[in-house]
BAFI-3210 file (N, C-alpha, C; in Angstrom, 3 decimals, decimal comma, padded with zeros to 6 digits):
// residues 127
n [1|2|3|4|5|6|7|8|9|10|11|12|13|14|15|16|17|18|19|20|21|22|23|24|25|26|27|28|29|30|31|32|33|34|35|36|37|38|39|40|41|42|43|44|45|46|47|48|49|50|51|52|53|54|55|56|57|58|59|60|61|62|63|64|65|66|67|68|69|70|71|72|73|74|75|76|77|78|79|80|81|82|83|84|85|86|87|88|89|90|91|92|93|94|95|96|97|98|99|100|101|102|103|104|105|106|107|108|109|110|111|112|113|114|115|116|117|118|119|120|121|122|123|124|125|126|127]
n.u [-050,563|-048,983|-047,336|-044,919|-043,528|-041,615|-038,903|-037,206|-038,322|-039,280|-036,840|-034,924|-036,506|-035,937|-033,308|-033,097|-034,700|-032,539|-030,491|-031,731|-032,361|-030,888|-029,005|-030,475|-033,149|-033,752|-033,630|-034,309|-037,067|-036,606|-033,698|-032,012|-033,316|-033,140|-033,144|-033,487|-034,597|-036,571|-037,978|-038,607|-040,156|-042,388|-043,009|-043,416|-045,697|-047,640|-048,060|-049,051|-051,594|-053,121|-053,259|-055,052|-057,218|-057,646|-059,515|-061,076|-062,633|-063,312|-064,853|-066,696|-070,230|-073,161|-076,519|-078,762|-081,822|-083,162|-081,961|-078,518|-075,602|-072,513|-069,891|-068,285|-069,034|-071,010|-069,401|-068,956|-069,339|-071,236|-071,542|-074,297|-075,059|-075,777|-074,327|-075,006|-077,399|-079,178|-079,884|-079,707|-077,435|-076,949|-075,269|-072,574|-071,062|-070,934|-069,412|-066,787|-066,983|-068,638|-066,543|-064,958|-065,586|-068,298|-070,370|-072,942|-072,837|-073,616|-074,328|-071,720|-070,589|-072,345|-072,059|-069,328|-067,160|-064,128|-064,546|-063,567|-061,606|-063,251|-065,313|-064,388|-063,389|-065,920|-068,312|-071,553|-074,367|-077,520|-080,288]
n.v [-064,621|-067,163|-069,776|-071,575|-075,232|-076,923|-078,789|-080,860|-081,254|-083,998|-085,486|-084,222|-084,377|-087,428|-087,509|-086,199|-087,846|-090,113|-088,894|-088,822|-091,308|-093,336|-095,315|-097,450|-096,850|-095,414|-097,079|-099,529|-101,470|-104,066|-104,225|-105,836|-108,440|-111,504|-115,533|-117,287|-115,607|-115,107|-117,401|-118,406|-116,446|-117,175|-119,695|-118,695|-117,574|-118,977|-121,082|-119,173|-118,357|-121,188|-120,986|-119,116|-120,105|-122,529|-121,206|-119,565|-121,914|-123,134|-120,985|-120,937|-121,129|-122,711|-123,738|-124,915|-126,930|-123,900|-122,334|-120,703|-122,736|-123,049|-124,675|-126,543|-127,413|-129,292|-131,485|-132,001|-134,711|-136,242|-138,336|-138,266|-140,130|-142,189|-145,576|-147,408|-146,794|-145,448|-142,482|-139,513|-136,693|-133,653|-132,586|-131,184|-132,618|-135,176|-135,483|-136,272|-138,552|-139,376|-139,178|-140,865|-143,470|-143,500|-143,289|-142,060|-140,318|-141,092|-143,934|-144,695|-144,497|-146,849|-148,790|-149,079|-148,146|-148,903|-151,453|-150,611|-152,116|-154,580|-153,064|-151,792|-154,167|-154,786|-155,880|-155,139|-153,893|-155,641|-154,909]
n.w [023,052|022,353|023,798|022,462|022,220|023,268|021,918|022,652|025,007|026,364|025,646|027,934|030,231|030,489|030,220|033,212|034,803|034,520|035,923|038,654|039,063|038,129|035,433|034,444|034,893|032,673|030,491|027,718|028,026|027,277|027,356|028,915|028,793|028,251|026,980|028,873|031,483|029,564|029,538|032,218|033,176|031,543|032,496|035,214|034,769|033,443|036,204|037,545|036,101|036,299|039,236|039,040|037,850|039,162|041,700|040,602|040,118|042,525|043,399|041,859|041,030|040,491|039,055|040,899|041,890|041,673|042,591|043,645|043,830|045,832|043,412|044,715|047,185|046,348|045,374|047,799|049,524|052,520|054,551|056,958|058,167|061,365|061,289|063,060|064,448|062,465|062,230|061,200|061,728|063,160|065,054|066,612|068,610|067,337|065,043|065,264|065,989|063,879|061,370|061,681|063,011|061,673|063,475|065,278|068,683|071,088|069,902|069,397|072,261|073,431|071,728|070,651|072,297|073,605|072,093|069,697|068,196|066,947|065,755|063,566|062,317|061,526|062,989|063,195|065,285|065,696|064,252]
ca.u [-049,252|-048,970|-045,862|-043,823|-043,649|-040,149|-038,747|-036,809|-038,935|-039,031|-035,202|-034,591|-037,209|-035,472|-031,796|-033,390|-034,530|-031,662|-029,627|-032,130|-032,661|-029,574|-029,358|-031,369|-034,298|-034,227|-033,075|-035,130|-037,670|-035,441|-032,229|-031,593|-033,827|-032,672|-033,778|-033,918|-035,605|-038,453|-038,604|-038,460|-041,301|-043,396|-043,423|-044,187|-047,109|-048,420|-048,159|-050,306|-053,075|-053,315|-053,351|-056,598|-058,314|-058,225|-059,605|-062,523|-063,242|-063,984|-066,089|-068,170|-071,353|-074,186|-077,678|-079,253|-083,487|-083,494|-080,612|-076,977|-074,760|-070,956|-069,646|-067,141|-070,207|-071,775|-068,876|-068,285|-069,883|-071,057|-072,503|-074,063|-076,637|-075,451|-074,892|-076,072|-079,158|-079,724|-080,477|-079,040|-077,165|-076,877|-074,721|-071,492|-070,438|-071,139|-068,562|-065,579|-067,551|-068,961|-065,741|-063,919|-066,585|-069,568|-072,019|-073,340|-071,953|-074,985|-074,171|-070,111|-070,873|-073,086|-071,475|-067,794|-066,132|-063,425|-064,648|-063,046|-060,859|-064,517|-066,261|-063,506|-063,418|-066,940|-069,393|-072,296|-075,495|-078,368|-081,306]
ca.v [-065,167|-068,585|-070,600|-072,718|-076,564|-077,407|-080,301|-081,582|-081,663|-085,342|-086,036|-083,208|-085,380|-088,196|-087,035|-085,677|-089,469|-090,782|-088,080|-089,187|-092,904|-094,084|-095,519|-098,310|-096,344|-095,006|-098,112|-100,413|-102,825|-105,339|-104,768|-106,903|-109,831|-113,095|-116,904|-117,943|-114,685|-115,321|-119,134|-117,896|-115,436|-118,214|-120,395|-118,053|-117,130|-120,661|-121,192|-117,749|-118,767|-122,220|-120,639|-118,125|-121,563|-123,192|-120,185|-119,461|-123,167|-123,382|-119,866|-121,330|-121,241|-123,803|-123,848|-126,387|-126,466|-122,944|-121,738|-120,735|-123,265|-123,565|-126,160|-126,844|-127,460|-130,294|-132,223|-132,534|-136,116|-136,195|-138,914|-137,658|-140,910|-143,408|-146,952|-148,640|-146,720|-144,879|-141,474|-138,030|-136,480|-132,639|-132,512|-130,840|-133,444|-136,353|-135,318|-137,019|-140,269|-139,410|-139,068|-141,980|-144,479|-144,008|-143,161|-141,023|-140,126|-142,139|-145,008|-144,995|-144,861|-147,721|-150,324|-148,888|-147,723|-150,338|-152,166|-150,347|-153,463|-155,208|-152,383|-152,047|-155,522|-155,183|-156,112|-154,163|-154,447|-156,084|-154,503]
ca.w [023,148|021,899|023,815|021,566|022,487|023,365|020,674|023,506|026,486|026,426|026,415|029,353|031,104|030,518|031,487|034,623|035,597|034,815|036,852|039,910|039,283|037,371|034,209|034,376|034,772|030,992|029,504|026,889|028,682|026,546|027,291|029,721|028,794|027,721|026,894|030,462|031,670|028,828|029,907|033,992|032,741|031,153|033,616|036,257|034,125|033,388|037,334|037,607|034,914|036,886|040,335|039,448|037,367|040,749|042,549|040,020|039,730|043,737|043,915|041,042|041,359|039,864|039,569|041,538|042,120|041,183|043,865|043,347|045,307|045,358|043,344|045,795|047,771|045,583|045,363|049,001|049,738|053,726|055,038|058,656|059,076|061,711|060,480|064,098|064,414|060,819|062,518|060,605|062,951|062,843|066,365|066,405|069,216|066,760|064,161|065,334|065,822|062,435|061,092|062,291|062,993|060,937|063,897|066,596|069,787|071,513|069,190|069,789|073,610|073,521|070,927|070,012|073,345|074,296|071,527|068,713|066,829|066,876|065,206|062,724|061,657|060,451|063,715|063,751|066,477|064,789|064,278]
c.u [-049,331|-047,571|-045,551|-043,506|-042,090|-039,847|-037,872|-037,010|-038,531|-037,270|-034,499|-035,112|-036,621|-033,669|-032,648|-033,783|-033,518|-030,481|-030,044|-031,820|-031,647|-029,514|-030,285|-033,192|-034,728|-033,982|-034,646|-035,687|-036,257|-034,218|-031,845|-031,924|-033,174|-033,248|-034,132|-034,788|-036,838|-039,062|-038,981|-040,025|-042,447|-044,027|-044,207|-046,035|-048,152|-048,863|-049,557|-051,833|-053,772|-053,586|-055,403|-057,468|-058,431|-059,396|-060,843|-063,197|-063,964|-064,743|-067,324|-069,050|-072,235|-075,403|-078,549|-081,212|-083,439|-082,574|-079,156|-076,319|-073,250|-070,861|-068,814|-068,470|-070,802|-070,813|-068,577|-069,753|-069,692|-072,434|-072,494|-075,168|-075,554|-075,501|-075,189|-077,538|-080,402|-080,462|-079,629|-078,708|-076,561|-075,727|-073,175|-070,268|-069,804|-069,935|-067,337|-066,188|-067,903|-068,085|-064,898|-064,632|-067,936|-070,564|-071,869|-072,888|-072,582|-074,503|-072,637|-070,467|-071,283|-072,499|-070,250|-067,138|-065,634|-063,734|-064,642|-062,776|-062,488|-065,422|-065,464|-063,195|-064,901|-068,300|-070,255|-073,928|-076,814|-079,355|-082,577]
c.v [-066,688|-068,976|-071,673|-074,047|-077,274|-078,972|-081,297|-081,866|-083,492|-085,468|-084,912|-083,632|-086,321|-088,190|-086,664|-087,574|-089,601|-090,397|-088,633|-090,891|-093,611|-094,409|-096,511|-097,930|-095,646|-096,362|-098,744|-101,301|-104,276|-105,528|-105,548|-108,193|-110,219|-114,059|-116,764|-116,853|-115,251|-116,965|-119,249|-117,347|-116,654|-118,596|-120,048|-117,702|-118,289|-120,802|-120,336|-118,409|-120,180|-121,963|-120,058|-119,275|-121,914|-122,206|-120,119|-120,808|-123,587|-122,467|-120,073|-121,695|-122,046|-123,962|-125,171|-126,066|-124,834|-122,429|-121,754|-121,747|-123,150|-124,596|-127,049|-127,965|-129,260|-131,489|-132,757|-133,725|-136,136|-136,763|-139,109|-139,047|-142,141|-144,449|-148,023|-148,202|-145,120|-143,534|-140,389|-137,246|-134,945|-131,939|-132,152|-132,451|-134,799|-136,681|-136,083|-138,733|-140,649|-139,891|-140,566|-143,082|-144,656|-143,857|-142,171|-141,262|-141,069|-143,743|-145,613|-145,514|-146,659|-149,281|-150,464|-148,600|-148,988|-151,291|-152,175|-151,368|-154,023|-154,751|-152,056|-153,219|-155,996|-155,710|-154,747|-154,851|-155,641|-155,264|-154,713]
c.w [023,266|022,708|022,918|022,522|022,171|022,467|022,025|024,940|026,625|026,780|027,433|030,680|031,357|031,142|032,644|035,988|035,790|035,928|037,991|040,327|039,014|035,978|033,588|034,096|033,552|030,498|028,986|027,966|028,727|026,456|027,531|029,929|027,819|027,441|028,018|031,026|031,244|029,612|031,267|033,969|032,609|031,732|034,771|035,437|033,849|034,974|038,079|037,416|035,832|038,226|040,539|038,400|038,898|041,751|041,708|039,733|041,432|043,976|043,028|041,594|040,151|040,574|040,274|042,429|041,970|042,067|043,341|044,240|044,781|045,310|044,276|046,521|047,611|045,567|046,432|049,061|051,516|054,101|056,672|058,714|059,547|061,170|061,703|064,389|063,122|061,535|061,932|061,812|062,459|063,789|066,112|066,969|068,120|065,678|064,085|065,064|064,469|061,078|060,827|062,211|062,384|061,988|064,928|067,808|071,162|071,146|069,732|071,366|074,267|072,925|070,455|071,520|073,742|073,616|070,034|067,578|066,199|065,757|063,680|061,628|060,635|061,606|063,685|064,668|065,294|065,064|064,873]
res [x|x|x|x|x|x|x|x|x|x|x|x|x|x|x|x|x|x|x|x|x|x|x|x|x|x|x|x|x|x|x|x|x|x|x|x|x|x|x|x|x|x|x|x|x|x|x|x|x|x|x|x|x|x|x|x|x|x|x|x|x|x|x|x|x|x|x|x|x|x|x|x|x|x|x|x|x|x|x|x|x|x|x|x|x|x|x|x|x|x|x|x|x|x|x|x|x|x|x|x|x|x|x|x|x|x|x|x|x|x|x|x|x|x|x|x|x|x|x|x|x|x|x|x|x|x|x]
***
């Protein structure tokens, strides 16, 4: 016993949505689009495409001495060596001084405290 393959399954399916969902829910993709829609659309989509460039352009990775690094990575420029007593400074503490003044927390103490404008202007200790 072979069953027979209803010719109108499909549109019995389809009234039955629409009975649940409304009418919207059968309608053409395209009914309801317009110019401004497509140009709304676009845009958002340009915005998109430009969003996940940014996003795969900072997880990039580049070979460097035989090692993956992030490029992100490479571009950051961080100079940790005091400029009163030329020591690399690895020190969490140091960071702000690093930051702000160009030296170590040792260094600030010693030749910048209370004598900020000074150090600013361009005095440094002599060597």
């Amino acid at each position: 016993m072979k069953k027979e393959k209803d010719p109108n399954f499909v549109a019995k399916i389809e009234q039955a949505i629409q009975k649940k969902y409304g009418e919207e829910a059968v309608q053409h993709p395209k009914a309801n689009w317009d110019e401004t829609k497509e140009k709304e659309y676009l845009s958002q989509l340009k915005e998109f495409t430009e969003k996940q460039n940014r996003k795969k352009e900072k997880s990039e990775k580049v070979e460097k001495d035989g090692f993956l690094i992030s490029k992100k990575l490479l571009n950051r420029e961080s100079n940790r060596t005091c400029e009163a007593c030329d020591i690399y400074s690895f020190d969490l503490k140091d960071d702000v001084y690093m930051n702000k003044f160009g030296s170590c927390y040792s260094c600030y103490v010693q030749y910048i405290e209370d004598r900020e404008e000074r150090w600013q202007e361009g005095w440094r200790p002599s060597k």
